[in-house]
N, C-alpha and C positions, 0 to 999 in steps of 0.2 A: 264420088258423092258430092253433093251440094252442100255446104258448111250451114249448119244451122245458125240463127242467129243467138246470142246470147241472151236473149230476152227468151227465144223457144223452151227452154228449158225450167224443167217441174222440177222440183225439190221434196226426195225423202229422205226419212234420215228414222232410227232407230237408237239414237242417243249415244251409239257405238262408232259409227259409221254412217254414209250418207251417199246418194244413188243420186242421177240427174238421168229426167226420161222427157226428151223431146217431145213435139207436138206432133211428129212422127211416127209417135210409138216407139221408138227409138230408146235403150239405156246406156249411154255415151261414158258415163263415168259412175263405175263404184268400187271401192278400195274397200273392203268387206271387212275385214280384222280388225282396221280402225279409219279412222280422219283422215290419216301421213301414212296409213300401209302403203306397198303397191297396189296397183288398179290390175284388174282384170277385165273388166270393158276401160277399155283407153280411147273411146274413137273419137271424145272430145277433142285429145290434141293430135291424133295420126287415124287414117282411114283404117289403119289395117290392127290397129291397137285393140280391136276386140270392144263388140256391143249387143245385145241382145234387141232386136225388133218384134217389138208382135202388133200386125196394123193389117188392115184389108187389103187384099190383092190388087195390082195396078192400080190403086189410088195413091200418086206423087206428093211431096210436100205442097207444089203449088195447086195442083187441083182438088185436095180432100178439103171437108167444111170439118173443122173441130173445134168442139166447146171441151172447157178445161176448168176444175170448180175442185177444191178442197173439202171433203167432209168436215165439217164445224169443227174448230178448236183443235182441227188435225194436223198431220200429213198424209194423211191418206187422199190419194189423186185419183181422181175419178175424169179422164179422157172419152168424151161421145165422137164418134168417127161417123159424119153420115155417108153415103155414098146411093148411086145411082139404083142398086139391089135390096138399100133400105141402112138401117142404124144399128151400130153396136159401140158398149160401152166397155173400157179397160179401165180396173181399180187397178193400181201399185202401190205398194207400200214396201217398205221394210219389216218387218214382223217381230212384234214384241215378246217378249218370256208371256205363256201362256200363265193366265191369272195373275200378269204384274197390274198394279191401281197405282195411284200416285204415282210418290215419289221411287216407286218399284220401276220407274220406265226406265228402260236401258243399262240398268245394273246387270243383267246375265243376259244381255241378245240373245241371240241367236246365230244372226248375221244368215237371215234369209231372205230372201228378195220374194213377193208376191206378187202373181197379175192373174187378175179374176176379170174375166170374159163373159159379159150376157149379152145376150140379144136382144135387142128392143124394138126392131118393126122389121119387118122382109126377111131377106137369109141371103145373109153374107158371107163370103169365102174371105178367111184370114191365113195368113204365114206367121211362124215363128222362127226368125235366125238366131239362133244360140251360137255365138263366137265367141269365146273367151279368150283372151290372151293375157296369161299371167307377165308380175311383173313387168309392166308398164309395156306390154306386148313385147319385151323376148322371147316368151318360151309361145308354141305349139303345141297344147297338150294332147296327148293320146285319149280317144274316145273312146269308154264299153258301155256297152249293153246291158243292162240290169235283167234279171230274169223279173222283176215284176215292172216290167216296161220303163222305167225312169234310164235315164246315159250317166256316168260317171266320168269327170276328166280329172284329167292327174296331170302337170308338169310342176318340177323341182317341189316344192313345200307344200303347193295349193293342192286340193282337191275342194270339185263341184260336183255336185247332184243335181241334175235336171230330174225335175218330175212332174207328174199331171196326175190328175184327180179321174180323168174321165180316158185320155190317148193314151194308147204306146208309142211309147218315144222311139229312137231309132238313132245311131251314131252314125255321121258322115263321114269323109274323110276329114274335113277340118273346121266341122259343126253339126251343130244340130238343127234342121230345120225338116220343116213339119209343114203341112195345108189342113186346114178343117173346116168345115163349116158350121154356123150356130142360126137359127132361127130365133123368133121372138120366143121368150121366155127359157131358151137355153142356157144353159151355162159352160166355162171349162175354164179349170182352174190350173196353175203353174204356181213351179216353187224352184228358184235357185238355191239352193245351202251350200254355205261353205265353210271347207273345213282343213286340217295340215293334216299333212300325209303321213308326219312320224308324231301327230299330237291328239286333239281331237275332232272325233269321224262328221262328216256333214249331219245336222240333226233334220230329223223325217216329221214333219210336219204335214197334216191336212191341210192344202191352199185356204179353202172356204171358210173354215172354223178357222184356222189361227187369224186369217182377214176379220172374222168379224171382234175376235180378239184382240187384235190391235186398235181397232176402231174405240173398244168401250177402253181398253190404257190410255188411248190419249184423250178422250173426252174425260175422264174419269183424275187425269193428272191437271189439266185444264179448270175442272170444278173448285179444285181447291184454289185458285186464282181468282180475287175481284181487282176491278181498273173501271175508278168512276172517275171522269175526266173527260175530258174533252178529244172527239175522237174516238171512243170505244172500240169498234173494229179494227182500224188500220193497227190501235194499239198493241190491242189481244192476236192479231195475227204478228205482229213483228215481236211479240212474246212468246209465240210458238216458235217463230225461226229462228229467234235464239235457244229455246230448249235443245231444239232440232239440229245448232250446232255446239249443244255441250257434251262434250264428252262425258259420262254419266258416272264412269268408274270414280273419275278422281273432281270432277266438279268444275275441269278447266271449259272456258269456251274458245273454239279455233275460231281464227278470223275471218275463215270463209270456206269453203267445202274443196274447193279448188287452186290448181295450181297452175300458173304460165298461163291464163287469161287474160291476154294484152292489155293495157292502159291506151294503146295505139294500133289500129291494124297493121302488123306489115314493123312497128316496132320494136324495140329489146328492151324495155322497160315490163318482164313479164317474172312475176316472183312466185313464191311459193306461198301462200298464206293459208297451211292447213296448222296452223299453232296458235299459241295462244298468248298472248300481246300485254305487259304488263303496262305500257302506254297510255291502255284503253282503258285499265281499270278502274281506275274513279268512275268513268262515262259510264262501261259497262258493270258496275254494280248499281249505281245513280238507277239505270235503266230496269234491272233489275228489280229493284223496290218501290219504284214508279208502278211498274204492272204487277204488284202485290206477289213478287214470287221472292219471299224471304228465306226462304231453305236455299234455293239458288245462289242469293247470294252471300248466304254463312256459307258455304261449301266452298262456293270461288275464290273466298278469305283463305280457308284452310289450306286451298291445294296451291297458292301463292307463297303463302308465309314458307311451306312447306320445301316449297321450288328454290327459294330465296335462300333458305340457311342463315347458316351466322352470318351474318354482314363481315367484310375486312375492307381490304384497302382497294382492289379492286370493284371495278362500275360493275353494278348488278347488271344480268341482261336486259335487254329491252323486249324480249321475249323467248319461249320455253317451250319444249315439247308437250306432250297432252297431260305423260304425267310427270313430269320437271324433269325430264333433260335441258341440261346448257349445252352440250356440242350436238348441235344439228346444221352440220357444214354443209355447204352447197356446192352443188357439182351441176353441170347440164347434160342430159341424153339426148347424145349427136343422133340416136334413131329415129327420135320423136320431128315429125314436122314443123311440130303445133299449129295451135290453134291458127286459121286462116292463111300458117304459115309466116308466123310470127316464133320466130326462133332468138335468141335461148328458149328452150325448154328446161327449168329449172327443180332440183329437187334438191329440200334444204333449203336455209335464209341464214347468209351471212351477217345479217346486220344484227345476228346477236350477239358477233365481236364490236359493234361500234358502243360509243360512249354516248351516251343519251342523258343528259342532265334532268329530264323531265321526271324519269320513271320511279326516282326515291319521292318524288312529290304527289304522284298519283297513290301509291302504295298507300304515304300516310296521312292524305287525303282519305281513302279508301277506310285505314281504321278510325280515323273522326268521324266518320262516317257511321260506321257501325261499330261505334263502341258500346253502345250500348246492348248491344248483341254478344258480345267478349269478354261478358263476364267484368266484374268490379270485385275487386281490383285485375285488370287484367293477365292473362297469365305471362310464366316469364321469357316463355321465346317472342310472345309479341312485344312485350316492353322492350328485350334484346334488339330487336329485328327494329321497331322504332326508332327507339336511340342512336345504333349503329349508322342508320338511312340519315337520321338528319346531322350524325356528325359529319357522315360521308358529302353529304351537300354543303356542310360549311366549309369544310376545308376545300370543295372540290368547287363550287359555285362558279369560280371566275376562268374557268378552264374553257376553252371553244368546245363544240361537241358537231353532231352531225344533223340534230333537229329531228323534229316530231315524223318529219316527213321522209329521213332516211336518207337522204342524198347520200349518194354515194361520189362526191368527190374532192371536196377539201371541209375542213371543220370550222365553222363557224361560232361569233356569239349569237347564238339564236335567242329574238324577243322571247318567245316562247317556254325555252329551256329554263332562259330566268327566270320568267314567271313561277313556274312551276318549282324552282327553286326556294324562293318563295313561300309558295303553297306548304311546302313540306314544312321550313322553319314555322311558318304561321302557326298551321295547325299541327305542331308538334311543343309548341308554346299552351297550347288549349290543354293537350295531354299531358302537360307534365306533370301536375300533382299525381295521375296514374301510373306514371313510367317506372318511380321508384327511386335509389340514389344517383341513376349514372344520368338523371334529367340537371339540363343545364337552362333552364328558361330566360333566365336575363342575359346569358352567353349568345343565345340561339335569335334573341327580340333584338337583341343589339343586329348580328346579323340579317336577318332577316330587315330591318331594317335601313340595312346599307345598302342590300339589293333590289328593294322599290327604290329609293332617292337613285340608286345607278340607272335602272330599268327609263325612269321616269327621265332623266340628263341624255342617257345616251340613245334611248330607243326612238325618241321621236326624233324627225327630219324635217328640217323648217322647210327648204327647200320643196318637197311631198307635200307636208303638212299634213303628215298624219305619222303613225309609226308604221315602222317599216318591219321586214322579217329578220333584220338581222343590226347589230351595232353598226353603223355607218355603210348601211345599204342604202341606195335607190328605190330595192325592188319591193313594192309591195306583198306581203305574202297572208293569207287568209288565216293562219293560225294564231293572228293576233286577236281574233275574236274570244279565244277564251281568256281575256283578261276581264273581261265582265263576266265572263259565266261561271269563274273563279273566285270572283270578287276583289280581282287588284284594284281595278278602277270600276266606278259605275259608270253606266254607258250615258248617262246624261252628263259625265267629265265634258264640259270642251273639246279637249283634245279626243277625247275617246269616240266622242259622235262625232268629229271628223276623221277619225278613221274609220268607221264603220262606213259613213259618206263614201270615203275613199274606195274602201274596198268592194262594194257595190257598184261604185262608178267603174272600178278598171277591171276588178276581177269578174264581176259579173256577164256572163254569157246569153242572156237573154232565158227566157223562159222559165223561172226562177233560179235558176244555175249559178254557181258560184265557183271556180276554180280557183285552187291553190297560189299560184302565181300568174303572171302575164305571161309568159311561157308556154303554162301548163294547155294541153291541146283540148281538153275534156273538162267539163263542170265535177267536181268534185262533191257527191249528195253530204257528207257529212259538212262542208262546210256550206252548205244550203238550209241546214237545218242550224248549225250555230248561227247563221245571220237570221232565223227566227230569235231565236233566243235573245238573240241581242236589240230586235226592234221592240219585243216585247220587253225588254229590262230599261228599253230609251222611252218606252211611254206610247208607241205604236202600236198597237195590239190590233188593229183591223187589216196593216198591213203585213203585220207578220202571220196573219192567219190567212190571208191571199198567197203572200210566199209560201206558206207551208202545205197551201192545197197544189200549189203549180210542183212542189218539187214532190211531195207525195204520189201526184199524179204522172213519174216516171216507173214506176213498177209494173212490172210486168203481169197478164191476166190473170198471173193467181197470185198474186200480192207480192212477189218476191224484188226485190232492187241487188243490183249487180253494185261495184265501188261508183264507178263514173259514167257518165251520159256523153254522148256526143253531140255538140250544142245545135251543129246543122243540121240532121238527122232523128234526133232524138234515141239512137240505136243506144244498146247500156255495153259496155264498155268493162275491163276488168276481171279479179275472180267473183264468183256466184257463190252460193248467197253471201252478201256480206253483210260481217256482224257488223260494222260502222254505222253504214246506212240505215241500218233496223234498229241501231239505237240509239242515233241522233234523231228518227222519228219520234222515237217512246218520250224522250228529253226535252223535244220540242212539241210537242203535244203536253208535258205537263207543264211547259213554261206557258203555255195559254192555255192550262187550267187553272195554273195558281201562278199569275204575273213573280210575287215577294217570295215563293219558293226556293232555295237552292237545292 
């Protein structure tokens, strides 16, 4: 088969789990139990990894016309397929607990996949291939026949239910696939369910009703949401695709739906990122309350604090399972291709054994944040869990670390690391009359302190002339932008609007693109959208609103942004969808709504 592009691909998700379904028709990846299960369509990263198609007979990728459009405030995809014989539309969706509203979305999935079929002018012939291959396509499962037409398959834990509304289905030898036709004003509906073999059974849903039932959940969860600001749409849809990747049981949000999505075609730079990033946290709760979703982010507080535990002497991770696991070790599956044929294929992320100096500073950034949400006087694991973080940063501060950005190969002093070092003493100095006796504030101010005058001596490079990404580097690195958006320095410092200069001069890729370093082979959208932030904090606000329409304008047809862009190309790069990108929009959209905001 022909490798889709990574922009082809639609985005469902069920607050549980989350499905990607090509312009194809095509469902390439869905990991149905959760975020990080295994996949049972794999054919994202291997041909033979199992996908389900439902699309018009002989019309190819490059010859069919499709339009592709979101019902409002959804995930629910609605694919038009025209063809020579005339037009037909495919909804998908994931399917929500029948009568969940609000904040009911994704608390008791289901974990049933939807595709409802009408007709809209002529009569067309469609196929459906149902192939599954559990566990990331090892197994083959065994197909039966249902005595009320639907197919059953079974290998190791998984069991699926194929069924229809209107056909009888039929088991092949290693799928299920089907021909039918529909005319104008026809319908026929489909339901994947899935369910464990020694747990619980696939649940039997009507296609048509529980479609229109997911449709009024997500509108319905969306109503209690206002975002007046600049931008309204782009916002409220990168609001949804965060819902879309929270995992709903416990509150956490994974970094992206997918795993081993090159940074590079044909590269090894291809991770796992279906977890959830304590890194991100500031950014992703900031982004959070930006688009008025305040239960979202109490919840995200809770299922963090939760993951964390008591603080000791050991580096918290840099990120955690959906619902707080810390050993999620990595391994590769030598059967997988991958994507484009971009191997490792990866499951797991090691880098939640690295030391990351950042992530105590996001945290208690995070409760300054929303302390006022946490109750006065605070309770006492969060006092614990505070206190602990910013001892852990004094004492821990001047240690190399590995950077925001994960390198995996020797440990640096990352500008950035400090900063955020930083962050934490700062605003753990704000919190102390809340913390209670074990708050140290004149300990913590002295500190804190001594690592802006270091930050400020050793991060800038007369040579450069600007600051660089690490203590006595050359190399310029893009995560020095959140030293304003932080508030170490304002971007009208001297030095500071010459490194912002800087990093637009070298890192910039043309088209509003921004990459990480001089290295880096791809624009990087999250640091596309910091360097709005940053012109609008230097007093630029028309050019930071031009930059923020050229990088906005890398998303794909139905709104969604992959990690990174390829600057020749424009092709998106990475795992899909990424929470970064969607919320360095939301960020950068309120920072040219309200310039003096933090």
């Amino acid at each position: 088969m022909d490798q889709p592009t990574i922009s082809d691909y639609g985005f469902l998700s069920d607050c549980r789990s989350g499905a990607l379904v090509g312009r194809d028709g095509s469902i390439d990846w869905w990991c149905p139990d959760r975020f990080d299960s295994p996949a049972v369509f794999g054919r994202l990263l291997d041909p033979g990894a199992g996908h389900w198609r439902l699309a018009p007979v002989g019309v190819d990728r490059t010859g069919q016309r499709v339009e592709r459009t979101y019902r409002p405030d959804t995930l629910v995809l609605r694919t038009v397929h025209h063809t020579a014989q005339g037009s037909v539309a495919v909804t998908d969706a994931l399917a929500a607990e029948l009568g969940a509203r609000g904040h009911q979305l994704g608390q008791n999935s289901p974990a049933v996949l939807l595709r409802h079929v009408e007709g809209i002018s002529g009569r067309v012939r469609l196929a459906s291939d149902f192939v599954p291959r559990p566990e990331h396509g090892l197994l083959t499962p065994y197909l039966h026949d249902r005595p009320d037409g639907g197919v059953l398959a079974v290998a190791g834990a998984t069991m699926l239910e194929l069924t229809s509304d209107t056909l009888s289905l039929h088991a092949g030898q290693d799928g299920v696939y089907t021909e039918f036709e529909v005319a104008a004003g026809e319908t026929v509906g489909f339901a994947a369910a899935f369910g464990t073999a020694y747990g619980v059974a696939p649940a039997r849903l009507d296609p048509s009703d529980t479609l229109v039932e997911t449709v009024r959940a997500w509108e319905a969860y969306r109503e209690t949401h206002r975002y007046e600001g600049c931008y309204p749409d782009l916002v409220r849809h990168s609001a949804v695709v965060l819902t879309g990747l929270t995992y709903a049981r416990s509150g956490a949000v994974a970094a992206a739906l997918t795993t081993s999505l090159p940074e590079q075609l044909g590269g090894e730079r291809n991770y796992d990122y279906r977890y959830a990033w304590l890194r991100d946290f500031s950014m992703t709760l900031r982004a959070l309350w930006v688009a008025a979703c305040p239960s979202e982010a109490s919840r995200l507080f809770t299922w963090a604090a939760r993951s964390i535990g008591r603080v000791g002497a050991d580096p918290v991770p840099v990120l955690f399972g959906l619902t707080g696991e810390r050993d999620i070790s990595e391994h590769a599956a030598e059967h997988l291709r991958g994507y484009a044929d971009s191997r490792p294929v990866r499951f797991g992320n090691d880098a939640w054994r690295q030391r990351q100096l950042d992530v105590p500073g996001e945290v208690v950034a995070a409760v300054w944040r929303l302390h006022h949400l946490l109750g006065d006087p605070l309770d006492y694991e969060v006092r614990e869990m505070v206190c602990g973080l910013t001892e852990q940063v004094a004492d821990t501060w001047r240690l190399p670390d590995r950077g925001m950005w994960e390198t995996r190969d020797v440990d640096r002093h990352y500008l950035s690391s400090k900063v955020l070092c930083w962050v934490a003493l700062d605003r753990a100095v704000v919190l102390a009359p809340r913390l209670g006796e074990r708050a140290d504030p004149q300990r913590w101010a002295a500190i804190r302190d001594e690592i802006r005058a270091t930050v400020l001596r050793e991060g800038w490079n007369e040579r450069v002339g600007a600051y660089t990404g690490a203590f006595g580097s050359d190399e310029l690195d893009a995560s020095v932008l959140f030293l304003p958006v932080v508030g170490f320095l304002p971007a009208t410092d001297p030095r500071m609007r010459a490194t912002i200069d800087a990093v637009e001069r070298v890192l910039g890729a043309g088209g509003g693109l921004v990459r990480r370093w001089a290295t880096d082979p791809a624009g990087f959208l999250l640091c596309s959208f910091l360097l709005v932030e940053c012109l609008v904090l230097a007093g630029e606000r028309e050019r930071a609103g031009a930059l923020f329409e050229r990088a906005a304008g890398y998303a794909n047809d139905v709104g969604l942004f992959s990690e990174q862009i390829d600057p020749y190309t424009g092709a998106q790069l990475g795992n899909t969808p990424q929470a970064l990108s969607h919320i360095g929009l939301i960020n950068a959209a309120w920072r040219l709504t309200e310039p003096t905001t933090d």
